[in-house]
N, CA, C and O atoms as a Maestro MAE file, in Angstrom:
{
 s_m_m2io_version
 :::
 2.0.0
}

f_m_ct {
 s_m_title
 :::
 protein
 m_atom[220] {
  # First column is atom index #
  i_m_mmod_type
  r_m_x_coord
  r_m_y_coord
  r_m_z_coord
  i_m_residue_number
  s_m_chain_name
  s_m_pdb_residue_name
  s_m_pdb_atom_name
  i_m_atomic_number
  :::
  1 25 -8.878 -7.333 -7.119 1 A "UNK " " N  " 7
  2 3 -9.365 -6.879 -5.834 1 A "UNK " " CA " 6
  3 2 -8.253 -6.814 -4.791 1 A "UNK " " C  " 6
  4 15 -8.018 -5.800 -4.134 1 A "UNK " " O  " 8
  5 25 -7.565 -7.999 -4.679 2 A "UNK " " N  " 7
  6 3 -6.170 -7.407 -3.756 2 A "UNK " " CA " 6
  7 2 -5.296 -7.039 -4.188 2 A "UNK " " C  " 6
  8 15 -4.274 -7.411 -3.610 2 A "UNK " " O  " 8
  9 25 -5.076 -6.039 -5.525 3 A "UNK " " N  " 7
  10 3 -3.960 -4.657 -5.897 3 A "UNK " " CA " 6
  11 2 -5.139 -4.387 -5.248 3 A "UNK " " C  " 6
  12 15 -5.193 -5.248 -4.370 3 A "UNK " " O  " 8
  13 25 -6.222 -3.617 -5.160 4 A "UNK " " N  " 7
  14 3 -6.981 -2.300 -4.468 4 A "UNK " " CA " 6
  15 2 -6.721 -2.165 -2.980 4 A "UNK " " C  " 6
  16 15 -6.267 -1.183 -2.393 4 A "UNK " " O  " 8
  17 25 -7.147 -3.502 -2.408 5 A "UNK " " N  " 7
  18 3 -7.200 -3.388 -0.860 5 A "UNK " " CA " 6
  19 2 -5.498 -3.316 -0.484 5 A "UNK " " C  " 6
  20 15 -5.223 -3.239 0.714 5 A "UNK " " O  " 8
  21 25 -4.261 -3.342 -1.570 6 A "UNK " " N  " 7
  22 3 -3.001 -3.779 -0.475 6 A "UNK " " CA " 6
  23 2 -3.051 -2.318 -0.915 6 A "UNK " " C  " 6
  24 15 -2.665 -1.745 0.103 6 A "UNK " " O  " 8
  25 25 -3.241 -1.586 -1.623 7 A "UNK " " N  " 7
  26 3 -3.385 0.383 -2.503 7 A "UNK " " CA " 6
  27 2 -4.016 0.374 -1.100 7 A "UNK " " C  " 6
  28 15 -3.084 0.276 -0.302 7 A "UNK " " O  " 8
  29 25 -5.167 0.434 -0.466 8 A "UNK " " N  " 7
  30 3 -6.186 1.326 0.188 8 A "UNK " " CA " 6
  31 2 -5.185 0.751 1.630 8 A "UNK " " C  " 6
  32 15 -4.848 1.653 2.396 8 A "UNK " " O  " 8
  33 25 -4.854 -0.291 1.890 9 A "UNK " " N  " 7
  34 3 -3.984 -0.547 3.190 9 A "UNK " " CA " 6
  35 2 -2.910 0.163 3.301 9 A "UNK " " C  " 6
  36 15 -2.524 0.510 4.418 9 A "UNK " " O  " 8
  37 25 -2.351 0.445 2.359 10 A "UNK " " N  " 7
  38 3 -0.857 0.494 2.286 10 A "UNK " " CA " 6
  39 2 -1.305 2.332 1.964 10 A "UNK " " C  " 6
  40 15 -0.870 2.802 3.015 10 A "UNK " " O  " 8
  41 25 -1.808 3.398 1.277 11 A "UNK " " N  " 7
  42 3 -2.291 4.450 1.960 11 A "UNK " " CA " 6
  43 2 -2.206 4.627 3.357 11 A "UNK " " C  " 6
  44 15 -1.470 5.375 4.000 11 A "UNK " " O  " 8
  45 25 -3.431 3.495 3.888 12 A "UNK " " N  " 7
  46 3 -4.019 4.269 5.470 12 A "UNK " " CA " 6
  47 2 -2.663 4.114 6.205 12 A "UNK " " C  " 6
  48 15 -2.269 5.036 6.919 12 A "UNK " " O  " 8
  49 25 -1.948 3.003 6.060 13 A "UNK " " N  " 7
  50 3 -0.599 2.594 6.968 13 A "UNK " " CA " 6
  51 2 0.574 4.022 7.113 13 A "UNK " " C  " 6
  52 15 0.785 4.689 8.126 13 A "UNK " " O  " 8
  53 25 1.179 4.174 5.789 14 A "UNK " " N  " 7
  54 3 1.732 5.246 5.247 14 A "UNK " " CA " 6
  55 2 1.272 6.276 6.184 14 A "UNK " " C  " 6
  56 15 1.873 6.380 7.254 14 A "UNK " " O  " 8
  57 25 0.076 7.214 5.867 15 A "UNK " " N  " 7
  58 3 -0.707 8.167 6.508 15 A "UNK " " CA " 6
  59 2 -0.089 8.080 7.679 15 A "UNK " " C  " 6
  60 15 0.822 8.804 8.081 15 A "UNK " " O  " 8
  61 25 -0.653 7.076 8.289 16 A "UNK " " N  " 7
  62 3 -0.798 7.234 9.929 16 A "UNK " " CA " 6
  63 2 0.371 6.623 10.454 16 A "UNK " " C  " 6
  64 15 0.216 6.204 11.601 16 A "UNK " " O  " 8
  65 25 1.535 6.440 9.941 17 A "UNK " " N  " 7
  66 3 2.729 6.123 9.833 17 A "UNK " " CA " 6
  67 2 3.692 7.203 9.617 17 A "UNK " " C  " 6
  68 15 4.828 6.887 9.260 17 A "UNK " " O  " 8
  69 25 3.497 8.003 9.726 18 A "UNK " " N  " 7
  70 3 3.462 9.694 9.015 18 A "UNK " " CA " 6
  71 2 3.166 10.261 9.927 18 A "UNK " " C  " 6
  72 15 4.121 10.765 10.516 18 A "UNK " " O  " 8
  73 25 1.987 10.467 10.452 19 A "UNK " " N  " 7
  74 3 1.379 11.432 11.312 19 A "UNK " " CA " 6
  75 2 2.008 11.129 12.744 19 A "UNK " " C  " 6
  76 15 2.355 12.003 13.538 19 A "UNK " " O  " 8
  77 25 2.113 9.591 12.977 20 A "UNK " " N  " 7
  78 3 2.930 9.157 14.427 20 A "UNK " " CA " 6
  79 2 3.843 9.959 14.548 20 A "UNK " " C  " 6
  80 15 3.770 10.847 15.397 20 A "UNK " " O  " 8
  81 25 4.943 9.827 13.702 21 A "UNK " " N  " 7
  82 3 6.349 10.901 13.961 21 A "UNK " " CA " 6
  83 2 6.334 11.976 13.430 21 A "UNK " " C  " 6
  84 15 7.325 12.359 12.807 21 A "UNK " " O  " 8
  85 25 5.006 12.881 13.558 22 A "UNK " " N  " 7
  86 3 5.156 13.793 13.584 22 A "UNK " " CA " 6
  87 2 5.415 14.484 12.469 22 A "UNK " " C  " 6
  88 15 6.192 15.432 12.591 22 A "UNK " " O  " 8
  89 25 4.721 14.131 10.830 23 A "UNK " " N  " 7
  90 3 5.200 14.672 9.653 23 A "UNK " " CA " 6
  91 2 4.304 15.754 9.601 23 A "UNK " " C  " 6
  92 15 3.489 15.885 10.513 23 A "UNK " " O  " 8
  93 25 4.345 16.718 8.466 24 A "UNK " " N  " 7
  94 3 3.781 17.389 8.048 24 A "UNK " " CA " 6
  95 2 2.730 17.097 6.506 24 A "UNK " " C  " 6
  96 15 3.031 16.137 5.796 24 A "UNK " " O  " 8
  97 25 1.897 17.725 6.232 25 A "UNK " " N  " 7
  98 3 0.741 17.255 5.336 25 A "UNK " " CA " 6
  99 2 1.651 16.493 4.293 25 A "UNK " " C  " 6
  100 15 1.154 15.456 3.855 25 A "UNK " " O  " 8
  101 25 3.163 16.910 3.728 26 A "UNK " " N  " 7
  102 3 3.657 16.566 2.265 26 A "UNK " " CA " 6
  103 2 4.416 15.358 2.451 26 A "UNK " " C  " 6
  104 15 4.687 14.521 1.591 26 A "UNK " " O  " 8
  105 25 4.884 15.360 4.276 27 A "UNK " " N  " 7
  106 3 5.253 14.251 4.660 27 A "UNK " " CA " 6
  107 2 4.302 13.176 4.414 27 A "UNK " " C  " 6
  108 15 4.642 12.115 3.892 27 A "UNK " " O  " 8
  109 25 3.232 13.415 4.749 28 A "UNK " " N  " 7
  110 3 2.100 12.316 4.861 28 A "UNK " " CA " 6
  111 2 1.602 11.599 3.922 28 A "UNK " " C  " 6
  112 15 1.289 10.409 3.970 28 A "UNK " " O  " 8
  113 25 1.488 12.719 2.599 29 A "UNK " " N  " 7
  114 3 1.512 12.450 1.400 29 A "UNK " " CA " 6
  115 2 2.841 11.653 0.643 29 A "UNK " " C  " 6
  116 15 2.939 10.830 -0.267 29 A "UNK " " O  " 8
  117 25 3.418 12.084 1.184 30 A "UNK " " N  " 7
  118 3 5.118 10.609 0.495 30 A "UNK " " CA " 6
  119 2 4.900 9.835 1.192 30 A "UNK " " C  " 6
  120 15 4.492 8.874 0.541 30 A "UNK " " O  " 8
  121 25 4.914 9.601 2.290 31 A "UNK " " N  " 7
  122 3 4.203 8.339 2.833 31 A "UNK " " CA " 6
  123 2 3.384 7.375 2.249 31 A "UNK " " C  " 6
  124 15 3.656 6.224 1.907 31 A "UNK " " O  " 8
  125 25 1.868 8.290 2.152 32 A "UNK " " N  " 7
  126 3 1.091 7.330 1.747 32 A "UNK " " CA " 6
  127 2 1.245 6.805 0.430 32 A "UNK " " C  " 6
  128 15 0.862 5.654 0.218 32 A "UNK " " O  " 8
  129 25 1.869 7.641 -0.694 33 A "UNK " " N  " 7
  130 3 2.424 7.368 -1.620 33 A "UNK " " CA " 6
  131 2 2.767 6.388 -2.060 33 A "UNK " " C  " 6
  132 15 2.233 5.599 -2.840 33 A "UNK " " O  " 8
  133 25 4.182 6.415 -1.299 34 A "UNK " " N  " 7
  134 3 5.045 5.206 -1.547 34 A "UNK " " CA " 6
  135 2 4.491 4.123 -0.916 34 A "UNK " " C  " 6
  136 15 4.452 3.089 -1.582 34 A "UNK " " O  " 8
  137 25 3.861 4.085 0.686 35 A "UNK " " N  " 7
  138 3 3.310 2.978 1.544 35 A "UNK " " CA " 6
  139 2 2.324 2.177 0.655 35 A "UNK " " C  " 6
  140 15 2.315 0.951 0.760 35 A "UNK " " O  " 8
  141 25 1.078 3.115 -0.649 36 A "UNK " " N  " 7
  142 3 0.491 2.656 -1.208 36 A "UNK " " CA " 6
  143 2 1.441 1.651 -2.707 36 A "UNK " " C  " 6
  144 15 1.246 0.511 -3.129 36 A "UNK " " O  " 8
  145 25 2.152 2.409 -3.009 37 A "UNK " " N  " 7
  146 3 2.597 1.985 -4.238 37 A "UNK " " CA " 6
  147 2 3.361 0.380 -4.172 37 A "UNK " " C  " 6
  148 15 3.316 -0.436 -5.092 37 A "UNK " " O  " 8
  149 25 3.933 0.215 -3.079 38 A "UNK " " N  " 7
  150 3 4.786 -0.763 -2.411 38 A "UNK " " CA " 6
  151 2 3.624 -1.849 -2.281 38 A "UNK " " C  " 6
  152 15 3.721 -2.922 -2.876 38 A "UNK " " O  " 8
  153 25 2.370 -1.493 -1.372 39 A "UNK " " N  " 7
  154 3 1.400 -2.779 -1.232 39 A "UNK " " CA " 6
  155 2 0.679 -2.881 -2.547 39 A "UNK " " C  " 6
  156 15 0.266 -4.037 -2.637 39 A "UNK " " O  " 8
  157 25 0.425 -2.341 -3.359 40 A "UNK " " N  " 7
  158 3 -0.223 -2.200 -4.540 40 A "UNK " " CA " 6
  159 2 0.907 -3.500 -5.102 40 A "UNK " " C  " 6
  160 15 0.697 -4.707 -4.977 40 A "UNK " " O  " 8
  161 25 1.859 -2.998 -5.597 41 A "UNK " " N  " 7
  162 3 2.396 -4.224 -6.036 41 A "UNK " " CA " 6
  163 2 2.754 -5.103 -5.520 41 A "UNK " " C  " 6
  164 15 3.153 -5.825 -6.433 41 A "UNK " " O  " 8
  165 25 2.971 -5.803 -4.247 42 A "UNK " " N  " 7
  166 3 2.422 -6.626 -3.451 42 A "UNK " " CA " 6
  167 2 1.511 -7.424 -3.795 42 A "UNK " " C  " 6
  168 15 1.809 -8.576 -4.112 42 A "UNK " " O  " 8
  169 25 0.324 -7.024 -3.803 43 A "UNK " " N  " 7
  170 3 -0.800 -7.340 -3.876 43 A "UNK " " CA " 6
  171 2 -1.068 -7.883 -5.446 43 A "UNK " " C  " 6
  172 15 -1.946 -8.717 -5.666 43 A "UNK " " O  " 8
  173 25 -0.360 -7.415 -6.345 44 A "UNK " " N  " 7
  174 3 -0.237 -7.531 -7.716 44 A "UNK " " CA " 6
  175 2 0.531 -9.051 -7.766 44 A "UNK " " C  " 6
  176 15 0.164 -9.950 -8.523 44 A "UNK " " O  " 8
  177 25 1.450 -9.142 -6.997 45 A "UNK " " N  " 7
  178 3 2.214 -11.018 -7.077 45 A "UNK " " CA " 6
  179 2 1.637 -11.609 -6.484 45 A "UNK " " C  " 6
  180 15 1.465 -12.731 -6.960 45 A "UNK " " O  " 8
  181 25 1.117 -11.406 -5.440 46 A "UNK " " N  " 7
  182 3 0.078 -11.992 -4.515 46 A "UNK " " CA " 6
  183 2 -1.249 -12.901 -5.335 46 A "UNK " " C  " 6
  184 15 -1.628 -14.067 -5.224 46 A "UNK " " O  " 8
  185 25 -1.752 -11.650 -6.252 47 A "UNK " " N  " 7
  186 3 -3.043 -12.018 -7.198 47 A "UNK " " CA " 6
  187 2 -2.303 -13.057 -8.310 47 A "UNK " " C  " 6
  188 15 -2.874 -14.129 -8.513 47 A "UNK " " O  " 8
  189 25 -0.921 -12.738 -9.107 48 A "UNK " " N  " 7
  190 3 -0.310 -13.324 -9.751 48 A "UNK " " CA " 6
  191 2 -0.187 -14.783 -9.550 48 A "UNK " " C  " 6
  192 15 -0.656 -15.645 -10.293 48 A "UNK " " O  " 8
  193 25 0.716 -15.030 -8.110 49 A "UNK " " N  " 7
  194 3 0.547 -16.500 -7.393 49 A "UNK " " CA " 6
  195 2 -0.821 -17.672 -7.023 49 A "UNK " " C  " 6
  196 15 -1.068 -18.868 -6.867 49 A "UNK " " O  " 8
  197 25 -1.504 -16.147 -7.031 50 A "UNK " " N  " 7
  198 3 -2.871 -17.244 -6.826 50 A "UNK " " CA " 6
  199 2 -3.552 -17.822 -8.288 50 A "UNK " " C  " 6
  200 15 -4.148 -18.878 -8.504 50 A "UNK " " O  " 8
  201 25 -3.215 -16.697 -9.191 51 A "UNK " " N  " 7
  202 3 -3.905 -17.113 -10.345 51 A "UNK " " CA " 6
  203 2 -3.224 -18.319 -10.928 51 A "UNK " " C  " 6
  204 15 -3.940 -19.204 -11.397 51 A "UNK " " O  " 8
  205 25 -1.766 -18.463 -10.952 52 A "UNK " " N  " 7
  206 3 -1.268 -19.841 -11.455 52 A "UNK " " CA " 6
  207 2 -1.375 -20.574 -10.453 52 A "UNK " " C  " 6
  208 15 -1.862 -21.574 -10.980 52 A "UNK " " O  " 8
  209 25 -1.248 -20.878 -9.090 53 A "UNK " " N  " 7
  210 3 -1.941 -21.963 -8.383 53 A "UNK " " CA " 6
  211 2 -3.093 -22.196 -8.590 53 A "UNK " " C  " 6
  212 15 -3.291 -23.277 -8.036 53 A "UNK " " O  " 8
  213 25 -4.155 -21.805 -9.125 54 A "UNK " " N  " 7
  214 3 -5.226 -22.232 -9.260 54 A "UNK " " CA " 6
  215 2 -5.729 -23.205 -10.459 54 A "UNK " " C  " 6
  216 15 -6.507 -24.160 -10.442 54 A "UNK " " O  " 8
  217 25 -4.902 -22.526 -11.629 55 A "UNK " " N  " 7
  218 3 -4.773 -22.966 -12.847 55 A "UNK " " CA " 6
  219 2 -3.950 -24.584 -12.990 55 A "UNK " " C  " 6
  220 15 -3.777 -25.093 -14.097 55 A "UNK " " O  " 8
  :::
 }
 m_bond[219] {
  # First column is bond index #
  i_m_from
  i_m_to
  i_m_order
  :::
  1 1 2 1
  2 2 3 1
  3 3 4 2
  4 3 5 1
  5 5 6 1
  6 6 7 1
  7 7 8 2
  8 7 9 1
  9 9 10 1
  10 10 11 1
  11 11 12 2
  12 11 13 1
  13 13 14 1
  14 14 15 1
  15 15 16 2
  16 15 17 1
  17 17 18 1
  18 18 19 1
  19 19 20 2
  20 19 21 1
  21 21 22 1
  22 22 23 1
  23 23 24 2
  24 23 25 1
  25 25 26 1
  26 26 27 1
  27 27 28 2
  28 27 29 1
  29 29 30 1
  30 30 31 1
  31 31 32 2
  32 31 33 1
  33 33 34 1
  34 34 35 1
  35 35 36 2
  36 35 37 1
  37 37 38 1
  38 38 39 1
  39 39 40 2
  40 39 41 1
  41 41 42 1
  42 42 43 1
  43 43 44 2
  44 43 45 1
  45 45 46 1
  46 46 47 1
  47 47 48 2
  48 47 49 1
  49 49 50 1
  50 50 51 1
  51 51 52 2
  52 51 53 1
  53 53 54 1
  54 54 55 1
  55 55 56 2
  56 55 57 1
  57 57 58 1
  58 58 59 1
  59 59 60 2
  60 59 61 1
  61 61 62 1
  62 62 63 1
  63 63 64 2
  64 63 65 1
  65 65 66 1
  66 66 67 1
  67 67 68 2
  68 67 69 1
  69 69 70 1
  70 70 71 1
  71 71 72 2
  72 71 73 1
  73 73 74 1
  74 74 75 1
  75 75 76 2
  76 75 77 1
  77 77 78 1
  78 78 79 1
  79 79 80 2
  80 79 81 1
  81 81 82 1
  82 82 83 1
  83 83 84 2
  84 83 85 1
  85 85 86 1
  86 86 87 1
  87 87 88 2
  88 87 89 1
  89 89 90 1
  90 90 91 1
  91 91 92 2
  92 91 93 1
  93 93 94 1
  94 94 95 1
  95 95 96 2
  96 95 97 1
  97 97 98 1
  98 98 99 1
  99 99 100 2
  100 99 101 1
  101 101 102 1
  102 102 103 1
  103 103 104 2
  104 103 105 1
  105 105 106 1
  106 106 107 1
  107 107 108 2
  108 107 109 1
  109 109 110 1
  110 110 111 1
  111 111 112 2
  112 111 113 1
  113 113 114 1
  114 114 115 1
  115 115 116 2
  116 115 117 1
  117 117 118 1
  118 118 119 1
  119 119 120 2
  120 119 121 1
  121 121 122 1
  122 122 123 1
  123 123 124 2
  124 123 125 1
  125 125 126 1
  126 126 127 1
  127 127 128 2
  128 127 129 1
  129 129 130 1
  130 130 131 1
  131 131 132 2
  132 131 133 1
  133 133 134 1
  134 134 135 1
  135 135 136 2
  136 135 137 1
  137 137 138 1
  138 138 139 1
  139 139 140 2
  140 139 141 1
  141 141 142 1
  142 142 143 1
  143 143 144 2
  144 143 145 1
  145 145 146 1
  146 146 147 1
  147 147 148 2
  148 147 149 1
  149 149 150 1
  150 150 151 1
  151 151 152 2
  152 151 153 1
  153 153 154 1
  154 154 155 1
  155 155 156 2
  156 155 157 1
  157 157 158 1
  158 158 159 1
  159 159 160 2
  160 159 161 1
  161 161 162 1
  162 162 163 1
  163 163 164 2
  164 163 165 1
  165 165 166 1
  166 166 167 1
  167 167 168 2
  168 167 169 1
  169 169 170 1
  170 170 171 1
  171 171 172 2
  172 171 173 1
  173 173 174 1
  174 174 175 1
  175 175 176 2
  176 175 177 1
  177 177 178 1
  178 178 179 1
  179 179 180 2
  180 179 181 1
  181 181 182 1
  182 182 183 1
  183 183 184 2
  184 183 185 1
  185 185 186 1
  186 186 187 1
  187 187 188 2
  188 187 189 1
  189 189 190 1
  190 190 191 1
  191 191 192 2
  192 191 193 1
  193 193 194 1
  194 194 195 1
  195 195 196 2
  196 195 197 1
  197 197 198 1
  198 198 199 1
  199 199 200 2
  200 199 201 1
  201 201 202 1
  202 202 203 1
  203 203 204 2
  204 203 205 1
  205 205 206 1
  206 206 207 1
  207 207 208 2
  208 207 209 1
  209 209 210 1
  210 210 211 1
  211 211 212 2
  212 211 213 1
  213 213 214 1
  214 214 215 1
  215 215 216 2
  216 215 217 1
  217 217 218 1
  218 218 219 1
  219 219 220 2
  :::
 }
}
C-alpha cells in the first residue's frame, strides 16, 4: 500500500511540479514519470524497513 500511495503522490507532485514552470503536456508527463517512479521506490524501502522492524 505505500509503493501505491508514494506512485499516486509522487505522479500528482511531478504533474503539478510541471505545470508551475510552465511545461508542456510531454513535459508533464516526464515529470510525473520520473516524480512517480522515484516515490514508488521510496515507498518500496519504506515498506521494506517496516517489514523487518516488525519481525
Amino acid at each position: 500500500m505505500i509503493v501505491l500511495a508514494g506512485l499516486a503522490l509522487g505522479v500528482a507532485w511531478g504533474g503539478f511540479l510541471a505545470r508551475k514552470r510552465g511545461g508542456n503536456r510531454l513535459d508533464i508527463a516526464q515529470y510525473a514519470a520520473g516524480f512517480g517512479i522515484a516515490f514508488m521506490l521510496l515507498g518500496l524501502f519504506v515498506t521494506i524497513f517496516v517489514e523487518r522492524a516488525l519481525t
